[in-house]
Backbone of each chain as nested JSON, in Angstrom:
{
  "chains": [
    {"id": "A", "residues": [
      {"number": 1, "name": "UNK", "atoms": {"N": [-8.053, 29.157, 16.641], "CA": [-7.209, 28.165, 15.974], "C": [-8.045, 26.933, 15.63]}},
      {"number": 2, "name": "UNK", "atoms": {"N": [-7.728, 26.185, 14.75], "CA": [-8.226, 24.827, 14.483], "C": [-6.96, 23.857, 14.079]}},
      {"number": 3, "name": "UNK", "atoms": {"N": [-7.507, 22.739, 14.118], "CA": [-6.815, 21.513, 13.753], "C": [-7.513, 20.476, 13.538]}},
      {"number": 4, "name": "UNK", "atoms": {"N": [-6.705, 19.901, 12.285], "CA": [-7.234, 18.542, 11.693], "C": [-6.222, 17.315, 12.016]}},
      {"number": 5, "name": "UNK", "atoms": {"N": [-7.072, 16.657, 12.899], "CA": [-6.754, 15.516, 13.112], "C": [-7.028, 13.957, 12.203]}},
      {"number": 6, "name": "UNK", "atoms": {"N": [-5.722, 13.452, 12.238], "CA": [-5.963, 12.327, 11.117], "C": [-5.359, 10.766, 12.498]}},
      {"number": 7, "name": "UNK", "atoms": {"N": [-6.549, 10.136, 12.403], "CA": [-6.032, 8.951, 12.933], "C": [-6.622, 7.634, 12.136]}},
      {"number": 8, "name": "UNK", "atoms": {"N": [-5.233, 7.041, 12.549], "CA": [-5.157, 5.727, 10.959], "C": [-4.582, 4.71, 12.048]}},
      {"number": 9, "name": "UNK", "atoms": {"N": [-5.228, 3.648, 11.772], "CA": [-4.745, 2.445, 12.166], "C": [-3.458, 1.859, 12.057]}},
      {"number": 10, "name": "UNK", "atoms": {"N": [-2.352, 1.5, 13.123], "CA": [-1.045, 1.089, 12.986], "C": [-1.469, 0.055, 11.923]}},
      {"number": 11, "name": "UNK", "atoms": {"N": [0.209, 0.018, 11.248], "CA": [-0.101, -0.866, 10.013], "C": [0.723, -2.054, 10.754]}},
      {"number": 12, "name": "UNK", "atoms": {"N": [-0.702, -3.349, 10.398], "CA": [-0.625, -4.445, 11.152], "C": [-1.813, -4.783, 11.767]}},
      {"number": 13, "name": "UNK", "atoms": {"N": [-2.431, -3.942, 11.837], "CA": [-3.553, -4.091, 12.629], "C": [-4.871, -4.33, 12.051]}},
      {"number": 14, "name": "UNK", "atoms": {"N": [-5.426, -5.34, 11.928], "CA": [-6.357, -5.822, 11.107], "C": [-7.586, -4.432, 10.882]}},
      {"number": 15, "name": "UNK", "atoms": {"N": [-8.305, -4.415, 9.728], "CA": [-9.391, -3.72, 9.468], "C": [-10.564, -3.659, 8.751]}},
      {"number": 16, "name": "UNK", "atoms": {"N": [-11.439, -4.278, 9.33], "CA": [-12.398, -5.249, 8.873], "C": [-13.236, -4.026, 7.684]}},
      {"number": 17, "name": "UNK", "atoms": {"N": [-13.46, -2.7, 8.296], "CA": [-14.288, -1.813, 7.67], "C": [-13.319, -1.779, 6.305]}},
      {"number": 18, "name": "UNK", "atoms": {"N": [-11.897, -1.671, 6.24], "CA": [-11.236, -0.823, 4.879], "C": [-11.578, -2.513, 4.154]}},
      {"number": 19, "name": "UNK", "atoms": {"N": [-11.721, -3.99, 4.313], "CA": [-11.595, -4.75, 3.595], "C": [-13.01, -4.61, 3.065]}},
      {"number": 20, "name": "UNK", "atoms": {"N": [-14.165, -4.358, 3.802], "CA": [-15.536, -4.093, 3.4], "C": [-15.664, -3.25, 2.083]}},
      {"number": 21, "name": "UNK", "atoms": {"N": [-15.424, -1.92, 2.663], "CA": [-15.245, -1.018, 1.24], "C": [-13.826, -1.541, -0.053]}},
      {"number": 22, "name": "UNK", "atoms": {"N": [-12.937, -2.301, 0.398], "CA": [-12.145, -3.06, -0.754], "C": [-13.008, -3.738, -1.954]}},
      {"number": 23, "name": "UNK", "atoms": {"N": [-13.683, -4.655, -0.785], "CA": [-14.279, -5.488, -1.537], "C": [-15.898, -4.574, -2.466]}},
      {"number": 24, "name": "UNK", "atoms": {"N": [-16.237, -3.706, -1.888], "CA": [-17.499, -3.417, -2.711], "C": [-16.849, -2.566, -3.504]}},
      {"number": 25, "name": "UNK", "atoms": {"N": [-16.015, -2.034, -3.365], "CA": [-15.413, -1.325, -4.709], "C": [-14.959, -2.312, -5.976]}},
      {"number": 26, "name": "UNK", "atoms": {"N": [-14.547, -3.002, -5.09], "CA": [-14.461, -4.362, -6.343], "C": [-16.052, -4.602, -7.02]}},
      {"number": 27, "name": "UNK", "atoms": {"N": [-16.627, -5.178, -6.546], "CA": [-17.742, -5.179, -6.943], "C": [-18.892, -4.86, -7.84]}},
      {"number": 28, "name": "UNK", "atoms": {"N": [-17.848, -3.229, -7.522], "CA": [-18.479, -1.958, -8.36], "C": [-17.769, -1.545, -9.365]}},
      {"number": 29, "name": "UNK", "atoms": {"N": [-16.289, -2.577, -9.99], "CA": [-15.712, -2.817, -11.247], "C": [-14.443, -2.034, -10.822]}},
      {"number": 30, "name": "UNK", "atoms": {"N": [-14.117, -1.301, -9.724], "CA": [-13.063, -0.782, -9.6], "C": [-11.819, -1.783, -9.332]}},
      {"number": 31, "name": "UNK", "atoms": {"N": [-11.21, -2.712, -10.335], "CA": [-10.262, -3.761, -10.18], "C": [-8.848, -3.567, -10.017]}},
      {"number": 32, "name": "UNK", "atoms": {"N": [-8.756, -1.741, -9.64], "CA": [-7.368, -1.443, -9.447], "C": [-6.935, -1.417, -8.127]}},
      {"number": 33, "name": "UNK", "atoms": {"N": [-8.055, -1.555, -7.139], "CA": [-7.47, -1.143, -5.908], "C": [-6.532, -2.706, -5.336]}},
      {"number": 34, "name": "UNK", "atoms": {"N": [-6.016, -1.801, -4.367], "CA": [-4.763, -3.217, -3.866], "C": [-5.5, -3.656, -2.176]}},
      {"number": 35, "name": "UNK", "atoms": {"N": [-5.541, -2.136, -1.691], "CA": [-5.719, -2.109, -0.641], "C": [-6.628, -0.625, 0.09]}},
      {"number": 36, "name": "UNK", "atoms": {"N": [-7.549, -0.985, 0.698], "CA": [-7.855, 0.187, 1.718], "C": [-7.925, 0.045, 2.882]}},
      {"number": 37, "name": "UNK", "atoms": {"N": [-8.03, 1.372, 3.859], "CA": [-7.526, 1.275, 5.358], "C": [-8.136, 2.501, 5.567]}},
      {"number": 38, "name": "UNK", "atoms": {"N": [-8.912, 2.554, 6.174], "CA": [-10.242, 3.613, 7.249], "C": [-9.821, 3.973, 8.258]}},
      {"number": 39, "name": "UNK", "atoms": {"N": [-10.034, 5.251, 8.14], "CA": [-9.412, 6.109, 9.704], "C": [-10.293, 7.077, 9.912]}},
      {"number": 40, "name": "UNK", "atoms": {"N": [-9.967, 7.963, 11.103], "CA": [-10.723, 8.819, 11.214], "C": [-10.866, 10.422, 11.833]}},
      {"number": 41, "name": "UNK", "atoms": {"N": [-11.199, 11.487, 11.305], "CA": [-10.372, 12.387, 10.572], "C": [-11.133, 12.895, 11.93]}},
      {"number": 42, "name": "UNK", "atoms": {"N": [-10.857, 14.37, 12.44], "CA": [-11.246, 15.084, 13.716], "C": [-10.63, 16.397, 13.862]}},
      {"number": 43, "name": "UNK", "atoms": {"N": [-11.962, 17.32, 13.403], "CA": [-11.679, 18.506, 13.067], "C": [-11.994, 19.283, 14.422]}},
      {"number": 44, "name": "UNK", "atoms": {"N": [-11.27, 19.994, 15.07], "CA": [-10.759, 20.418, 16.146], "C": [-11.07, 22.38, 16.213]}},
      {"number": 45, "name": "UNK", "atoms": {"N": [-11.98, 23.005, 16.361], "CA": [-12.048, 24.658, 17.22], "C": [-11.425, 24.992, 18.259]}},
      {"number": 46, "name": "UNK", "atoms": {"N": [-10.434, 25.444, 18.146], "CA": [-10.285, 25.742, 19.714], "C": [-10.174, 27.653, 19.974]}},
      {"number": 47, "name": "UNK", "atoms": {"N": [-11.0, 27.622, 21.179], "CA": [-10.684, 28.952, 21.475], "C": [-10.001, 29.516, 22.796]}},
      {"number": 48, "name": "UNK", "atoms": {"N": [-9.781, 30.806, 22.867], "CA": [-8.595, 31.488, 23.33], "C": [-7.11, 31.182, 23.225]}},
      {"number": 49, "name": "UNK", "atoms": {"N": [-6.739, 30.605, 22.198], "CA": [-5.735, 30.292, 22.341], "C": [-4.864, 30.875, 21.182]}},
      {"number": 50, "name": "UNK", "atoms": {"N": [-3.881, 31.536, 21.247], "CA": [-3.469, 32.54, 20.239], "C": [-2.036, 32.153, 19.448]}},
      {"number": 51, "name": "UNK", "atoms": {"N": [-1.328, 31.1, 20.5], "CA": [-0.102, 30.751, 19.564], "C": [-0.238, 29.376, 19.36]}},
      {"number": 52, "name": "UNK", "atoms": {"N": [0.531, 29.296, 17.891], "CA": [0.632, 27.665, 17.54], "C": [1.146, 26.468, 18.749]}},
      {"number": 53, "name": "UNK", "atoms": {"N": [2.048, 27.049, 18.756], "CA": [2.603, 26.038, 19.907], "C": [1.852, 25.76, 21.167]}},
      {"number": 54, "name": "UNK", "atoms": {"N": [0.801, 26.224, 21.701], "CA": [0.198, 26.139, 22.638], "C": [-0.928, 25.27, 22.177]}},
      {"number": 55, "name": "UNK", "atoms": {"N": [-1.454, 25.791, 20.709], "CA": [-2.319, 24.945, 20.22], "C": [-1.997, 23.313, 19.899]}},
      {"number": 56, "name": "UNK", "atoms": {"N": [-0.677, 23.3, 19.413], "CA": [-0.332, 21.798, 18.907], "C": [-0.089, 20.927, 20.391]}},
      {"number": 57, "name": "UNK", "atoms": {"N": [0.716, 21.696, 21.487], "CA": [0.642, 20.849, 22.678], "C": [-0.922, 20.415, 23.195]}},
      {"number": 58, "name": "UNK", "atoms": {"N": [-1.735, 21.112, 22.762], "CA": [-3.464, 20.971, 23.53], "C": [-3.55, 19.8, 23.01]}},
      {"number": 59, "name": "UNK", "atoms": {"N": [-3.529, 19.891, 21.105], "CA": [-3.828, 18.927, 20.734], "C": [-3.565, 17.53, 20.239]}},
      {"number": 60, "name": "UNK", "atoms": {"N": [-1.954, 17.532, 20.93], "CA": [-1.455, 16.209, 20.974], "C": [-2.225, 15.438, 22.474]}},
      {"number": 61, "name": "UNK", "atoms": {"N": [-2.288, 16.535, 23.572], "CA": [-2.57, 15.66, 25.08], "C": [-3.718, 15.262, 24.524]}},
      {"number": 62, "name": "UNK", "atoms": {"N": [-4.438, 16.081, 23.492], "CA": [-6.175, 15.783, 23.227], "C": [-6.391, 13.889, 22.966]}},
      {"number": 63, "name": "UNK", "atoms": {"N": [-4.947, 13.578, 21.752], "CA": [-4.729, 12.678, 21.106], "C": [-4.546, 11.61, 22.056]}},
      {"number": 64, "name": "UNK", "atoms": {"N": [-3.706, 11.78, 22.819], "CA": [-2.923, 10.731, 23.971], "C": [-3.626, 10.43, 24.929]}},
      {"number": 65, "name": "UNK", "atoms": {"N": [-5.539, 11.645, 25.196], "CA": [-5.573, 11.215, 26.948], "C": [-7.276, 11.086, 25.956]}},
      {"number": 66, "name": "UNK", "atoms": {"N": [-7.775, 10.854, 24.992], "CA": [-8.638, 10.365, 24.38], "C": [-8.998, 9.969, 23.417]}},
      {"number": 67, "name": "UNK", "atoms": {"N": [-8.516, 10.639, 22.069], "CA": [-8.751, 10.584, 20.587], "C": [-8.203, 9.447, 20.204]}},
      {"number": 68, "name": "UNK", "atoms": {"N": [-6.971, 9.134, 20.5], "CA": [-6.456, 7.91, 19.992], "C": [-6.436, 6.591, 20.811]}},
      {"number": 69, "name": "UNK", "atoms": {"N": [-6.128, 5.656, 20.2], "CA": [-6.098, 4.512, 21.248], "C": [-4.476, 3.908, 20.822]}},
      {"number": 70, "name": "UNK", "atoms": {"N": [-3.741, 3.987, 21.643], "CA": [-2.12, 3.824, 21.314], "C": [-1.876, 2.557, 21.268]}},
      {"number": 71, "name": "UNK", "atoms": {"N": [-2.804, 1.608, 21.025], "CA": [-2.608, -0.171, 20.969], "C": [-2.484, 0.226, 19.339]}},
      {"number": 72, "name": "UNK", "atoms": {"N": [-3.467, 0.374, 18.971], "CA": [-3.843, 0.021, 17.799], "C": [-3.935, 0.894, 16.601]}},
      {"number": 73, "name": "UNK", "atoms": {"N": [-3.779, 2.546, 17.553], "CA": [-3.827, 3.763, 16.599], "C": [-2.913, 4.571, 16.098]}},
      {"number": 74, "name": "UNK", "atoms": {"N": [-2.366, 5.151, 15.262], "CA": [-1.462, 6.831, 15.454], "C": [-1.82, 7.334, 14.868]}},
      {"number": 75, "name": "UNK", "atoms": {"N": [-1.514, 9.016, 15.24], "CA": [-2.035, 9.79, 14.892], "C": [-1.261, 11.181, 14.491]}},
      {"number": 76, "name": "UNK", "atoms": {"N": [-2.088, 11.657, 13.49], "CA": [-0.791, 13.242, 13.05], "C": [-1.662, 14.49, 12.988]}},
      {"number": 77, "name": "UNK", "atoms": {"N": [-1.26, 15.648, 13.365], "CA": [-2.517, 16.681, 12.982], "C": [-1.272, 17.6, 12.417]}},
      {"number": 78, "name": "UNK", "atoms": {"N": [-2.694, 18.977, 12.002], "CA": [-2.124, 20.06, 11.562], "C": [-2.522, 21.177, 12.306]}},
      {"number": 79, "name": "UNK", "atoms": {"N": [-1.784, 22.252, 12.722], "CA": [-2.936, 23.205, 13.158], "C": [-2.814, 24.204, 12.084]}},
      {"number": 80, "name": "UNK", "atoms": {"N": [-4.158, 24.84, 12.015], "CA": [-4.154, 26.028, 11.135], "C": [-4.458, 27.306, 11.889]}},
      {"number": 81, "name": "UNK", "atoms": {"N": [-4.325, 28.352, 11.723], "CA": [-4.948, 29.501, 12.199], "C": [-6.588, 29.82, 11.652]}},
      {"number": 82, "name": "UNK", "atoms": {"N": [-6.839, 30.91, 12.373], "CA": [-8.382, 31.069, 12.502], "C": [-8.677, 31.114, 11.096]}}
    ]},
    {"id": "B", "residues": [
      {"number": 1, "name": "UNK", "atoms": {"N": [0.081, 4.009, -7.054], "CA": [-0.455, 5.009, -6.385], "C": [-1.276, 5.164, -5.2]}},
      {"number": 2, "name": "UNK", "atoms": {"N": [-1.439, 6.492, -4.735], "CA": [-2.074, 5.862, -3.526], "C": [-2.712, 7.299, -3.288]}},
      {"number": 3, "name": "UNK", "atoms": {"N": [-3.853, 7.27, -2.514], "CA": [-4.64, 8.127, -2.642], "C": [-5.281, 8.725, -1.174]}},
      {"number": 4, "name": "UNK", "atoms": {"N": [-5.17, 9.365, -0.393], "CA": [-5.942, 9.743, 0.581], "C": [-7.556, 10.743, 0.24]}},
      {"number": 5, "name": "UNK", "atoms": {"N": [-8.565, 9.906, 0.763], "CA": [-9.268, 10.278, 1.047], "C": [-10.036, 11.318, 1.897]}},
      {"number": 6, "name": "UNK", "atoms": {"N": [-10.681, 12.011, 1.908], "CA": [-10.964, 12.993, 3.586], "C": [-12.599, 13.229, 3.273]}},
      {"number": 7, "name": "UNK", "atoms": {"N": [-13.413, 12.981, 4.062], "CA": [-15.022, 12.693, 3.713], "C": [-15.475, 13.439, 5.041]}},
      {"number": 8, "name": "UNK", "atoms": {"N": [-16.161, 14.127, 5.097], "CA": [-16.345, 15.243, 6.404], "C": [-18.148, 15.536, 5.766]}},
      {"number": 9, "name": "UNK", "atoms": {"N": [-18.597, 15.893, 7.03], "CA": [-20.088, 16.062, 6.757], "C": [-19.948, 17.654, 6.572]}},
      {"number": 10, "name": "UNK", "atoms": {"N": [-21.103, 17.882, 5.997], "CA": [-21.397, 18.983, 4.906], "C": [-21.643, 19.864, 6.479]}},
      {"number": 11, "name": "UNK", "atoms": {"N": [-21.192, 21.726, 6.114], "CA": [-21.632, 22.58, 7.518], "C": [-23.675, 22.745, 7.365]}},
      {"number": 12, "name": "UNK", "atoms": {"N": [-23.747, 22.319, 8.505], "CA": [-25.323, 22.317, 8.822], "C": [-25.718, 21.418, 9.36]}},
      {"number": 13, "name": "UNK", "atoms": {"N": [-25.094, 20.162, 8.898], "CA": [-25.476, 18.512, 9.066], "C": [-25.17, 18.453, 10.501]}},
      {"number": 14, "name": "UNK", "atoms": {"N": [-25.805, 17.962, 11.636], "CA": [-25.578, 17.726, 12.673], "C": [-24.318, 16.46, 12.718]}},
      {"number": 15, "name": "UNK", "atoms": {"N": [-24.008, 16.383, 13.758], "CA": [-22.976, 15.569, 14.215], "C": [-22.799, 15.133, 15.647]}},
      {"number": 16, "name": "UNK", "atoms": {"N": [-23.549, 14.311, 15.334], "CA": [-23.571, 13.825, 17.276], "C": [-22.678, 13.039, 17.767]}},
      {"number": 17, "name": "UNK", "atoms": {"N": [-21.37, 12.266, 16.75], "CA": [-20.735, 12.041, 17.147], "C": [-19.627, 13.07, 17.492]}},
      {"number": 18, "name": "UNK", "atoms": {"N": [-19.038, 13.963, 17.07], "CA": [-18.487, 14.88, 16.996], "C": [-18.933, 15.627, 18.419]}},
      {"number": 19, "name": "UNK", "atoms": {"N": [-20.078, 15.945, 18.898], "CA": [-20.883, 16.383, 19.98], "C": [-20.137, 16.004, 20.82]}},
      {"number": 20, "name": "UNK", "atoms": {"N": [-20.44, 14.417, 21.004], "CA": [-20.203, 13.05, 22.082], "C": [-18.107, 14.034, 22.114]}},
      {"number": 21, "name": "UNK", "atoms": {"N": [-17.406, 14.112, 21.6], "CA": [-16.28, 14.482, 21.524], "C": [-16.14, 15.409, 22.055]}},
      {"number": 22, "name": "UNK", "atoms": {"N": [-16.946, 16.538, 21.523], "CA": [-16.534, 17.524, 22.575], "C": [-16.802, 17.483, 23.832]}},
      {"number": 23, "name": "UNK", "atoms": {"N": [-18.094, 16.549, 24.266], "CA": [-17.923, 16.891, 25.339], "C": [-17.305, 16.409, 26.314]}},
      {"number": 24, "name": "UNK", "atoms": {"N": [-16.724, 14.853, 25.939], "CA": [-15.75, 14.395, 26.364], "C": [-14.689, 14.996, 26.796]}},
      {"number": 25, "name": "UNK", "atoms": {"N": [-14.435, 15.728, 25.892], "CA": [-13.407, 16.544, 25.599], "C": [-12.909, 17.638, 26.915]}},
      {"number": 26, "name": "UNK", "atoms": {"N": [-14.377, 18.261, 27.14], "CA": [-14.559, 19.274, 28.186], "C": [-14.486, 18.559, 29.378]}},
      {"number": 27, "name": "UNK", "atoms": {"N": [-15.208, 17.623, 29.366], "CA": [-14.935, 16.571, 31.105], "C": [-13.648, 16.211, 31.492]}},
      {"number": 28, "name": "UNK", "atoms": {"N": [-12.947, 16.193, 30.423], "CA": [-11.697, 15.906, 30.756], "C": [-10.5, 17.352, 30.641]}},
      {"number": 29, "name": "UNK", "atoms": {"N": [-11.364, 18.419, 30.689], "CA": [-10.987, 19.921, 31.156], "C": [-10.323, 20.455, 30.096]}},
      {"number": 30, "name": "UNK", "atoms": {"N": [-10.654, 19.967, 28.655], "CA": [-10.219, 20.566, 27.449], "C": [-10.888, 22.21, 27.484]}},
      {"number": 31, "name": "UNK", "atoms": {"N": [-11.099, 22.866, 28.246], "CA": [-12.312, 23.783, 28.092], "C": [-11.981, 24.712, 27.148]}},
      {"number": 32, "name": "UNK", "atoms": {"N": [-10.748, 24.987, 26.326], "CA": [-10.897, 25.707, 25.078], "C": [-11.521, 25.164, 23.698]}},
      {"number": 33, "name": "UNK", "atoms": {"N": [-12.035, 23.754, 23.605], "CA": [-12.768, 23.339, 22.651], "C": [-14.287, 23.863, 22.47]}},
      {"number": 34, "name": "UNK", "atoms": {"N": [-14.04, 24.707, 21.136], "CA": [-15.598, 25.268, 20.245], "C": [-16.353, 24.512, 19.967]}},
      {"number": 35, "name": "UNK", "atoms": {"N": [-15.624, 23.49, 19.074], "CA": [-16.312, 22.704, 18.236], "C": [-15.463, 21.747, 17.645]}},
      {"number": 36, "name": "UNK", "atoms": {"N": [-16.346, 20.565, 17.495], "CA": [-15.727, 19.432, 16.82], "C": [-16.566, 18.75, 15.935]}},
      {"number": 37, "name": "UNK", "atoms": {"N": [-15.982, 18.06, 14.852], "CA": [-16.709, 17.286, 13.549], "C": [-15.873, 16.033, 13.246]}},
      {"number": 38, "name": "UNK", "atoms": {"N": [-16.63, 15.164, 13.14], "CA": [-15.726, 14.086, 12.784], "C": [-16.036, 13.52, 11.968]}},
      {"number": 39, "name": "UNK", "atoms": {"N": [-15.002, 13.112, 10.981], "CA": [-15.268, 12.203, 9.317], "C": [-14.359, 11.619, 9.132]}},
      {"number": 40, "name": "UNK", "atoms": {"N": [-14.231, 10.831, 8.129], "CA": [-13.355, 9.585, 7.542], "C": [-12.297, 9.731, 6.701]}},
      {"number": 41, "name": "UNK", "atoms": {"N": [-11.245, 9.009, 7.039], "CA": [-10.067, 9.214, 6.254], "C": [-10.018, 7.762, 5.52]}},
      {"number": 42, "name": "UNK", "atoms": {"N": [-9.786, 7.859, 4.018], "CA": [-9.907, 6.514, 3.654], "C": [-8.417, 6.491, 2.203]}},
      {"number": 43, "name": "UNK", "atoms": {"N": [-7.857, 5.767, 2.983], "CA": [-6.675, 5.617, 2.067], "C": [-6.549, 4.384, 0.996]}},
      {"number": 44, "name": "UNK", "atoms": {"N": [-6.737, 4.439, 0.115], "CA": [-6.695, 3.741, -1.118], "C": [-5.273, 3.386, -1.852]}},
      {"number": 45, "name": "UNK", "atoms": {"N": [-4.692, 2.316, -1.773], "CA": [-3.463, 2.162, -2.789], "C": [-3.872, 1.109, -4.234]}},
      {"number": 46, "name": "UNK", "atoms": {"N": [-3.799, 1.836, -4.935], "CA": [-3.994, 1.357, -6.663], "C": [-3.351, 0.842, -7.157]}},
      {"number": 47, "name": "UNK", "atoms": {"N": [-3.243, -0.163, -7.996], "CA": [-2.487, -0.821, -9.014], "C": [-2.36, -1.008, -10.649]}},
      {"number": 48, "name": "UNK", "atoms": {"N": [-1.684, -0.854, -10.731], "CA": [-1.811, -0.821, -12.726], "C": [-2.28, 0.674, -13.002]}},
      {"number": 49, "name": "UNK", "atoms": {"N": [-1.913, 1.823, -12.343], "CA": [-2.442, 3.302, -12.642], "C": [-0.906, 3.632, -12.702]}},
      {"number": 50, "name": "UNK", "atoms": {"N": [-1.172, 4.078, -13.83], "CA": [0.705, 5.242, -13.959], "C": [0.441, 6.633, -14.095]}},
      {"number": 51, "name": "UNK", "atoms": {"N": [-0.708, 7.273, -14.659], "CA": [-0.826, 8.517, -14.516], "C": [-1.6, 9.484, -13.327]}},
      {"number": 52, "name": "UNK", "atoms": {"N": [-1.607, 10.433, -13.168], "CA": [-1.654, 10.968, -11.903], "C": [-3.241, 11.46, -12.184]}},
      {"number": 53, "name": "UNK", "atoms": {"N": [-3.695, 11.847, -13.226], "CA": [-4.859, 12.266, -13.673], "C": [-5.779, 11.046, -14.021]}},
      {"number": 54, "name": "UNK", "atoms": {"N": [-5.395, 9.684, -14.158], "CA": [-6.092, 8.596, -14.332], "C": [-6.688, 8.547, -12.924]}},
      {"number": 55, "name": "UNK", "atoms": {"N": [-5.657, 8.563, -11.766], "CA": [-5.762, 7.521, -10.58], "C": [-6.955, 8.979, -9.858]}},
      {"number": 56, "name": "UNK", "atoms": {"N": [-6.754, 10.363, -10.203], "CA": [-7.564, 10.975, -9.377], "C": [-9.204, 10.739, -9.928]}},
      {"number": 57, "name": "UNK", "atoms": {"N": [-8.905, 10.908, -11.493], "CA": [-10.144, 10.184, -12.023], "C": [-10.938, 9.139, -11.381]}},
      {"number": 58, "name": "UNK", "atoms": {"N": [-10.387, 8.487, -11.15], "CA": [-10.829, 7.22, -10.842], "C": [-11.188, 7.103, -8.992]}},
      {"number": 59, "name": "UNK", "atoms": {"N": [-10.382, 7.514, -8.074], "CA": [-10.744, 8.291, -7.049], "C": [-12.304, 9.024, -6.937]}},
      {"number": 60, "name": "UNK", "atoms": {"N": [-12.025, 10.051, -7.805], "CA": [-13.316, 10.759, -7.841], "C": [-14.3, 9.869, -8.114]}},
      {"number": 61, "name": "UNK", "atoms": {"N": [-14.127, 8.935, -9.026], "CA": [-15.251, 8.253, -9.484], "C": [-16.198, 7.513, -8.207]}},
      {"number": 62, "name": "UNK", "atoms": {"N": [-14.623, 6.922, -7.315], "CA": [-15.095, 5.906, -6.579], "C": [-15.899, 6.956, -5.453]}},
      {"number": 63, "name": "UNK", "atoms": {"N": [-15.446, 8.012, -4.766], "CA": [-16.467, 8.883, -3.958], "C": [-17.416, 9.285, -4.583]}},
      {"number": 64, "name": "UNK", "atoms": {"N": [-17.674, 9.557, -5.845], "CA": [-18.875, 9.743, -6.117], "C": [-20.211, 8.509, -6.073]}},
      {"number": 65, "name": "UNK", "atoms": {"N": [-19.469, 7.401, -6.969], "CA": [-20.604, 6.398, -6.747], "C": [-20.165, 5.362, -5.094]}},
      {"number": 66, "name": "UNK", "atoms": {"N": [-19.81, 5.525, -4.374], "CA": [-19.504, 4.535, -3.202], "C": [-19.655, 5.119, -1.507]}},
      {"number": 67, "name": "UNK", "atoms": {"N": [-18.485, 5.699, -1.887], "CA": [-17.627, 6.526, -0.55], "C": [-18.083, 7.557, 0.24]}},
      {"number": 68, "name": "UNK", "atoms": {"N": [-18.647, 8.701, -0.619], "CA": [-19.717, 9.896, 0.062], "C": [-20.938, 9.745, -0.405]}},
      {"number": 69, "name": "UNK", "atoms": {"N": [-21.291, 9.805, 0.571], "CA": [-23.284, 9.842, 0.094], "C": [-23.602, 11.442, 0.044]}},
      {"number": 70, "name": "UNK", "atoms": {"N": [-23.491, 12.278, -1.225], "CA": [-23.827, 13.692, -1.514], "C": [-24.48, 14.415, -0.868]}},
      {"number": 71, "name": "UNK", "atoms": {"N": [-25.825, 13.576, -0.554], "CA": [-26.464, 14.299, 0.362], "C": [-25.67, 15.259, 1.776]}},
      {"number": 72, "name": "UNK", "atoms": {"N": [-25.247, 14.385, 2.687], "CA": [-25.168, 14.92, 3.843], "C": [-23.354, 15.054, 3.357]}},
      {"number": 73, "name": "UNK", "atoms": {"N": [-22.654, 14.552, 2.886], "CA": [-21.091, 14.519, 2.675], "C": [-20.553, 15.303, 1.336]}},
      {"number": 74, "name": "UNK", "atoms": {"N": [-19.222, 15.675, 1.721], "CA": [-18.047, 16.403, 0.628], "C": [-17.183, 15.357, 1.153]}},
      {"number": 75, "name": "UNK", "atoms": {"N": [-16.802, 15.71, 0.253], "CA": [-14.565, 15.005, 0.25], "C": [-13.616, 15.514, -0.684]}},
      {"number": 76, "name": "UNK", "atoms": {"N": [-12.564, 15.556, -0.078], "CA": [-11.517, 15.99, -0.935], "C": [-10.793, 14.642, -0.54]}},
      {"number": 77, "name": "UNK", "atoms": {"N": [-9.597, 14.593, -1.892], "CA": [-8.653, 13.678, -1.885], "C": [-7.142, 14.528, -2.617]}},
      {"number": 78, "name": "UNK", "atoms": {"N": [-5.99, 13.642, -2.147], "CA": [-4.824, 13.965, -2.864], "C": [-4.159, 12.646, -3.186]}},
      {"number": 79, "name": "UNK", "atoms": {"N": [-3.418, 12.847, -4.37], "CA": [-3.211, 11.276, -4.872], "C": [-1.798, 11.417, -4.726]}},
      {"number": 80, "name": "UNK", "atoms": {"N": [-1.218, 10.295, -4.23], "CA": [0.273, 10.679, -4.254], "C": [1.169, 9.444, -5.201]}},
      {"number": 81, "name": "UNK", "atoms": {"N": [2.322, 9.657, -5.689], "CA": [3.08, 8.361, -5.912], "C": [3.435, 7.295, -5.263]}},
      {"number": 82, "name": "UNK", "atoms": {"N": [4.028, 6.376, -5.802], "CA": [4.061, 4.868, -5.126], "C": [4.868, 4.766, -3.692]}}
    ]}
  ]
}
């Protein structure tokens, strides 16, 4: 099984990197953007494990007891099969 | 419009952060984790774009000259409405 993990900064929470790339995209003539916000994506193997549901519980505790930081983060995945 | 980003290193490219994850991962008795990769999610909201083929245009544009460095990176994006 695999899963893609997407973690994005609660909205509110300042983000110095997405204003960085805002601004050099500006820079670089792109005058449409409003806003960007950087996260970070976590592509997940897992083996022996044969049903979804066993897989999505792994990889929420994965989320809650390291991947994410619950001040400031949330997070959503997908699982896919092999 | 608004656009998600997904920027993941190319298969071959080492990843030592991704490494650092798994093995975290395992210390903390994940022991069905293969493998892990980690890359950037970068969400973009646009302004003054009404068509759906402008704003991916323009997307693409910005990962090509900014966002992924070709060498070691791919990305896919999906553009969604307001």
């Amino acid at each position: 099984m695999r899963a893609r993990i997407i973690i994005t900064l609660k909205k509110g929470v300042l983000d110095p990197q997405g204003k960085a790339v805002k601004e050099a995209l500006e820079n670089l003539g792109f005058d449409q953007v409003k806003g960007v916000r950087v996260g970070k994506v976590i592509d997940v193997t897992l083996d022996g494990i044969r049903e979804r549901e066993e897989a999505e519980r792994t990889v929420e505790e994965m989320c809650r007891r390291l991947l994410a930081n619950p001040v400031i983060e949330e997070f959503t995945y997908e699982v896919m099969g092999d």
